[in-house]
SEKOLVEX-395666 format. One record per residue: residue number from 1; residue in three letters; chain; x, y, z of N, C-alpha, C in turn. Coordinates in steps of 0.2 Angstrom, whole numbers, plus 5000, padded with zeros to 4 digits. Layout:
# residues N
+-----+------+------+------+------+------+-------+-------+-------+------+------+------+
! pos ! code ! unit ! n.xx ! n.yy ! n.zz ! ca.xx ! ca.yy ! ca.zz ! c.xx ! c.yy ! c.zz !
+-----+------+------+------+------+------+-------+-------+-------+------+------+------+
! NUM !  ALA !    A !    X !    Y !    Z !     X !     Y !     Z !    X !    Y !    Z !
...
+-----+------+------+------+------+------+-------+-------+-------+------+------+------+
END
This chain:
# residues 90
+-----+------+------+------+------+------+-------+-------+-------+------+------+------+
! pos ! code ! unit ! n.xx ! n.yy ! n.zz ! ca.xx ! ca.yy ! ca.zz ! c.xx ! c.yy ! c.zz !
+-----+------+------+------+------+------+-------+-------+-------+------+------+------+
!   1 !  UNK !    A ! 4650 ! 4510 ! 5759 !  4648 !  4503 !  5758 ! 4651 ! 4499 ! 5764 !
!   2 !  UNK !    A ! 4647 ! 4495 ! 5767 !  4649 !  4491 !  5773 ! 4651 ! 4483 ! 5770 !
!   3 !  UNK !    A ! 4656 ! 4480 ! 5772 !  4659 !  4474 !  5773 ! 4658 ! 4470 ! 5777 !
!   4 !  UNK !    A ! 4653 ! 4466 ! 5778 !  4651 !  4461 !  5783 ! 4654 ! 4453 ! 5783 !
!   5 !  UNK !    A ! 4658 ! 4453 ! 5788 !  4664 !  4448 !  5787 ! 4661 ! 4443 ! 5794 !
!   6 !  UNK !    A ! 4654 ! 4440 ! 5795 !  4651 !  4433 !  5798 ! 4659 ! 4428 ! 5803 !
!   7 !  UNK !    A ! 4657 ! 4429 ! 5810 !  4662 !  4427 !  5816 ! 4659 ! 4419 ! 5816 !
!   8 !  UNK !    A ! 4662 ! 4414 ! 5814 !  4659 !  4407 !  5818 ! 4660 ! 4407 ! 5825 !
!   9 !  UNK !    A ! 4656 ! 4403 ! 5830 !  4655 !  4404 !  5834 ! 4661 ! 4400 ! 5837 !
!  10 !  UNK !    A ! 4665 ! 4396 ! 5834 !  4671 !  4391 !  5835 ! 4674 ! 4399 ! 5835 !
!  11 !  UNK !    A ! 4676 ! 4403 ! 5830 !  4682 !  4409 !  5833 ! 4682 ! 4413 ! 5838 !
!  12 !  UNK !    A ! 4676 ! 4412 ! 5842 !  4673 !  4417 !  5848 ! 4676 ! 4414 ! 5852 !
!  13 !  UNK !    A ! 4677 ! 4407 ! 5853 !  4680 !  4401 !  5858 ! 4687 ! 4404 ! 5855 !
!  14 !  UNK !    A ! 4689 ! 4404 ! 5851 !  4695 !  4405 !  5851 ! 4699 ! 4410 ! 5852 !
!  15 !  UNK !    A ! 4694 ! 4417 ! 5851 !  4699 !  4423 !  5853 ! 4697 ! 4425 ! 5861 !
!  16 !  UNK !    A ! 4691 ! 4421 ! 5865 !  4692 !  4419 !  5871 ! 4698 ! 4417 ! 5873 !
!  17 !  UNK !    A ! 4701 ! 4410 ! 5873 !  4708 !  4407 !  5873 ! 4714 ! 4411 ! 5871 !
!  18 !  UNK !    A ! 4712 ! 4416 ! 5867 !  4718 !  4418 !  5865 ! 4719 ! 4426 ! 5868 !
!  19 !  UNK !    A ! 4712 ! 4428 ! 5872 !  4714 !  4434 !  5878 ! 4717 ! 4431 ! 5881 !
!  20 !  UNK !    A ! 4713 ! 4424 ! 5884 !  4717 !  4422 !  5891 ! 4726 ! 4422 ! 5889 !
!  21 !  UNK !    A ! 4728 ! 4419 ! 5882 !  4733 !  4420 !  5884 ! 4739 ! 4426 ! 5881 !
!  22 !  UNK !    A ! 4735 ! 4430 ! 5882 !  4737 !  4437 !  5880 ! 4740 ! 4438 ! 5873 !
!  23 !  UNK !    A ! 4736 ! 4435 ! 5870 !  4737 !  4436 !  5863 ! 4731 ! 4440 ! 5858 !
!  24 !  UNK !    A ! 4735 ! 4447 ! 5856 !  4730 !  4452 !  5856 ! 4729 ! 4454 ! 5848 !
!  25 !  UNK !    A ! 4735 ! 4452 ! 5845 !  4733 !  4452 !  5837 ! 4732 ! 4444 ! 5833 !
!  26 !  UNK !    A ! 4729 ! 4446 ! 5829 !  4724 !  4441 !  5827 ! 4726 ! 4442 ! 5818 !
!  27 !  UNK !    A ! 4727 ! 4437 ! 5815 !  4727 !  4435 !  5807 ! 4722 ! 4432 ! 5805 !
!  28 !  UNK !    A ! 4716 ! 4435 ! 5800 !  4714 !  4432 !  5795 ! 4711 ! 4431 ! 5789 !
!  29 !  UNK !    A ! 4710 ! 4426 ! 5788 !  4710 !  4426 !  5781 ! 4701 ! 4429 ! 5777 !
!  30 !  UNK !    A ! 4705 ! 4435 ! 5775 !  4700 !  4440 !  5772 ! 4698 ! 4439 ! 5764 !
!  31 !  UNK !    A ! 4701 ! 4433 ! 5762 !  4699 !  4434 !  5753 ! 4691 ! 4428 ! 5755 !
!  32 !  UNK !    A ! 4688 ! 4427 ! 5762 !  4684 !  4422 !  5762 ! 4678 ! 4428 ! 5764 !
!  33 !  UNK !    A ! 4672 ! 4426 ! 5763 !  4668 !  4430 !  5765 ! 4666 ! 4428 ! 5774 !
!  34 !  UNK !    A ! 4666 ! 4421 ! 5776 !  4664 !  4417 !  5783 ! 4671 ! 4416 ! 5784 !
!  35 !  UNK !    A ! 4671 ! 4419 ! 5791 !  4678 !  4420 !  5793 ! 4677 ! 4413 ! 5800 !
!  36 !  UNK !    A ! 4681 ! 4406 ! 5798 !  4680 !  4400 !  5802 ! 4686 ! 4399 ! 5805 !
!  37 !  UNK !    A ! 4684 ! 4394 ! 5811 !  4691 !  4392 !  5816 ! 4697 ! 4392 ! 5813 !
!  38 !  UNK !    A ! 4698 ! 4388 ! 5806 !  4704 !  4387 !  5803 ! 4708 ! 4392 ! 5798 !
!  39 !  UNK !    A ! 4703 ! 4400 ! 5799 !  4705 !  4404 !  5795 ! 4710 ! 4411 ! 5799 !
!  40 !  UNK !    A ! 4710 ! 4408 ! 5806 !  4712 !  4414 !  5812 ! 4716 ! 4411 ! 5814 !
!  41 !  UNK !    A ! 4722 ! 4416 ! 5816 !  4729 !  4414 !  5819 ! 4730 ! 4420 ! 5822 !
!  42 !  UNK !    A ! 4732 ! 4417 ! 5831 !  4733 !  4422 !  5834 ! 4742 ! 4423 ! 5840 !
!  43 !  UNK !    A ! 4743 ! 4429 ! 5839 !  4750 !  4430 !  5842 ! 4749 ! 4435 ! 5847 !
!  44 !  UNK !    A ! 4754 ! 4435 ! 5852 !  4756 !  4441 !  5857 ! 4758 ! 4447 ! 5853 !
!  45 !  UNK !    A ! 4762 ! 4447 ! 5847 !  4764 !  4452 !  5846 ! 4764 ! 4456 ! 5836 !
!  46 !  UNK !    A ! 4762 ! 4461 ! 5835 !  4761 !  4462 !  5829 ! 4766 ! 4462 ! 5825 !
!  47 !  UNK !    A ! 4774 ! 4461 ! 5825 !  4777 !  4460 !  5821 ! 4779 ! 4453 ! 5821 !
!  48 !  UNK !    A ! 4776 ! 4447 ! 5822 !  4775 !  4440 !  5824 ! 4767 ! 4440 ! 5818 !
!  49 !  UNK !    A ! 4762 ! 4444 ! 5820 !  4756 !  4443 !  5814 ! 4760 ! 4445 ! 5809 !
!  50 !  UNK !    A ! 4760 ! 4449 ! 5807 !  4762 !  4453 !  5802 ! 4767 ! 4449 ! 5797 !
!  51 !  UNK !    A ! 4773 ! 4444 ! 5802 !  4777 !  4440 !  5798 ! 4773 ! 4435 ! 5797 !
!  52 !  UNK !    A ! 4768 ! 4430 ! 5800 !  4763 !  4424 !  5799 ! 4762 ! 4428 ! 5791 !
!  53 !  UNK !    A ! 4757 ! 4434 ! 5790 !  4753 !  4436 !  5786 ! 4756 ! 4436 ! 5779 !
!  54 !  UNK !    A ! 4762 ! 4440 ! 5780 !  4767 !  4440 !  5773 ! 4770 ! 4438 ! 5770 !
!  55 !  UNK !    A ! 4770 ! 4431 ! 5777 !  4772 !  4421 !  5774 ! 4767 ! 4420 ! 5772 !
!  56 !  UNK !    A ! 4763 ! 4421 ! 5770 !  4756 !  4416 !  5769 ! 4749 ! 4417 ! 5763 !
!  57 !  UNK !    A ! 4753 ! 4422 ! 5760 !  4749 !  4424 !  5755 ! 4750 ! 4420 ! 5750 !
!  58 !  UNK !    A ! 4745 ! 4419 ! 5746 !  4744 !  4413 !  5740 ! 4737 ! 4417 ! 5737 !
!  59 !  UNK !    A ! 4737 ! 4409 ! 5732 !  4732 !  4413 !  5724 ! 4723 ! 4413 ! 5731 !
!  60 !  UNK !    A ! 4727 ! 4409 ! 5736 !  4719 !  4408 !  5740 ! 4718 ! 4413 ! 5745 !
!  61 !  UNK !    A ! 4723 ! 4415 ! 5747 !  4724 !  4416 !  5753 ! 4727 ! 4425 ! 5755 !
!  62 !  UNK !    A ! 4725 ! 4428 ! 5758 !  4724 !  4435 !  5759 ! 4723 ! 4436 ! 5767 !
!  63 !  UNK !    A ! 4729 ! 4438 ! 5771 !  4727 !  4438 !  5779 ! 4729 ! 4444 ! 5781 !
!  64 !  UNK !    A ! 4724 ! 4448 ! 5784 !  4723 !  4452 !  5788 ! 4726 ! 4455 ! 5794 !
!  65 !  UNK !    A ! 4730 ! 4458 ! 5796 !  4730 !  4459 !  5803 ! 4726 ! 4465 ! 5808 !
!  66 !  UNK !    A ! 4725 ! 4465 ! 5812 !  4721 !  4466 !  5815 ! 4723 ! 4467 ! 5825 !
!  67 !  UNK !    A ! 4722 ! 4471 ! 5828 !  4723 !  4471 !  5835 ! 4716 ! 4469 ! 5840 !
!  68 !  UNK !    A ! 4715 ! 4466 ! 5844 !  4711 !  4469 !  5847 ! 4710 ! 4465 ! 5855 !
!  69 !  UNK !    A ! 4705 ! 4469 ! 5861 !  4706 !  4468 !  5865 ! 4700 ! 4464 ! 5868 !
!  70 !  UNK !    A ! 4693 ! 4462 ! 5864 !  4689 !  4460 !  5866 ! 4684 ! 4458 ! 5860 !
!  71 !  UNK !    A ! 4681 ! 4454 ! 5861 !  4675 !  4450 !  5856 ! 4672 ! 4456 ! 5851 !
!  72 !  UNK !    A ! 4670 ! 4460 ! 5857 !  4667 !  4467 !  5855 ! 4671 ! 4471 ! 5849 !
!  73 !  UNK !    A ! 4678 ! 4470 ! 5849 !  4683 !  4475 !  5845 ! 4684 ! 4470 ! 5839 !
!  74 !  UNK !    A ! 4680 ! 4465 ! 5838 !  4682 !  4458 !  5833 ! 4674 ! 4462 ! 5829 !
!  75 !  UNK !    A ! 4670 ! 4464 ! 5832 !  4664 !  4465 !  5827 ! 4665 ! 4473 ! 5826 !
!  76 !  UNK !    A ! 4667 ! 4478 ! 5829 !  4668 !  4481 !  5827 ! 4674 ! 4482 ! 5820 !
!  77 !  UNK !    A ! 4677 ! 4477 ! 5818 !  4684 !  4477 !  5814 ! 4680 ! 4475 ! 5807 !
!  78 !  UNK !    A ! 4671 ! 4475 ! 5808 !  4667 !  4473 !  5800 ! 4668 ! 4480 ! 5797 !
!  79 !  UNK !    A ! 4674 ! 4480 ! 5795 !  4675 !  4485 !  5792 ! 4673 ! 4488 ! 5786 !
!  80 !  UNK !    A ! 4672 ! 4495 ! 5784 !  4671 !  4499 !  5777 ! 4675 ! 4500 ! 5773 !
!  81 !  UNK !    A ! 4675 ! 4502 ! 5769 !  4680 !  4504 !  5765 ! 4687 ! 4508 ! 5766 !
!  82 !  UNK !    A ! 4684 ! 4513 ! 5767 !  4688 !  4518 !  5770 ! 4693 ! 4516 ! 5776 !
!  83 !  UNK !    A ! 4690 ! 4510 ! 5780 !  4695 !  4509 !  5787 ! 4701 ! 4505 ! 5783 !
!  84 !  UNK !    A ! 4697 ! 4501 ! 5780 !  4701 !  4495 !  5775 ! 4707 ! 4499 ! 5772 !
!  85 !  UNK !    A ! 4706 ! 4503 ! 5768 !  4712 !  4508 !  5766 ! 4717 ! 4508 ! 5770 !
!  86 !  UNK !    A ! 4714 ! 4509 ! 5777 !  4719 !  4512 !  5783 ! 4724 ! 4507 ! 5787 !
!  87 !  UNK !    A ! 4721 ! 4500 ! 5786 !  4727 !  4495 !  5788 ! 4729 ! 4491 ! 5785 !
!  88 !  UNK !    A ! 4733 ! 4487 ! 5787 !  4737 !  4486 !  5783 ! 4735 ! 4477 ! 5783 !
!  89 !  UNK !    A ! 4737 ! 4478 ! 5774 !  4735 !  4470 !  5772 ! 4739 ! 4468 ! 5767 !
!  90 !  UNK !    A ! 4740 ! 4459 ! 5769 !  4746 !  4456 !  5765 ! 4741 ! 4451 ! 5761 !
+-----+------+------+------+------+------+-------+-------+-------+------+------+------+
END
């Protein structure tokens, strides 16, 4: 079963911005189905995500981490089930 998690086009600009500034992991908030600018936080290093993600869980709120090196590896991250098992989520 596939899990299609819809990019606004505002996060495109933003993980733009945030290659440039070499900021390669990414937090977000996975309990939304439309994944929007205000729902994505991004850092240089995954123990910096990782600690954003595990501050920030609530009855709403459920954030993701994530690696990646290109727009390309953001839609590849429309993850299935099985991948979902494999990383880790707060």
């Amino acid at each position: 079963m596939s899990i299609d998690y819809p990019i606004s086009s505002e996060v495109v600009e933003l993980v733009k911005k945030a290659l440039a500034k070499r900021e390669h992991w990414m937090a977000y908030n996975q309990s939304l189905h439309f994944v929007d600018a205000h729902d994505v936080y991004f850092f240089t290093s995954k123990t910096a995500a990782d600690d954003f993600a595990y501050n920030n869980i609530s009855d709403r709120d459920n954030f993701r981490v994530i690696h990646f090196n290109s727009i390309q590896d953001l839609h590849k991250e429309n993850i299935d089930d099985q991948k979902a098992a494999e990383k880790i989520t707060y």
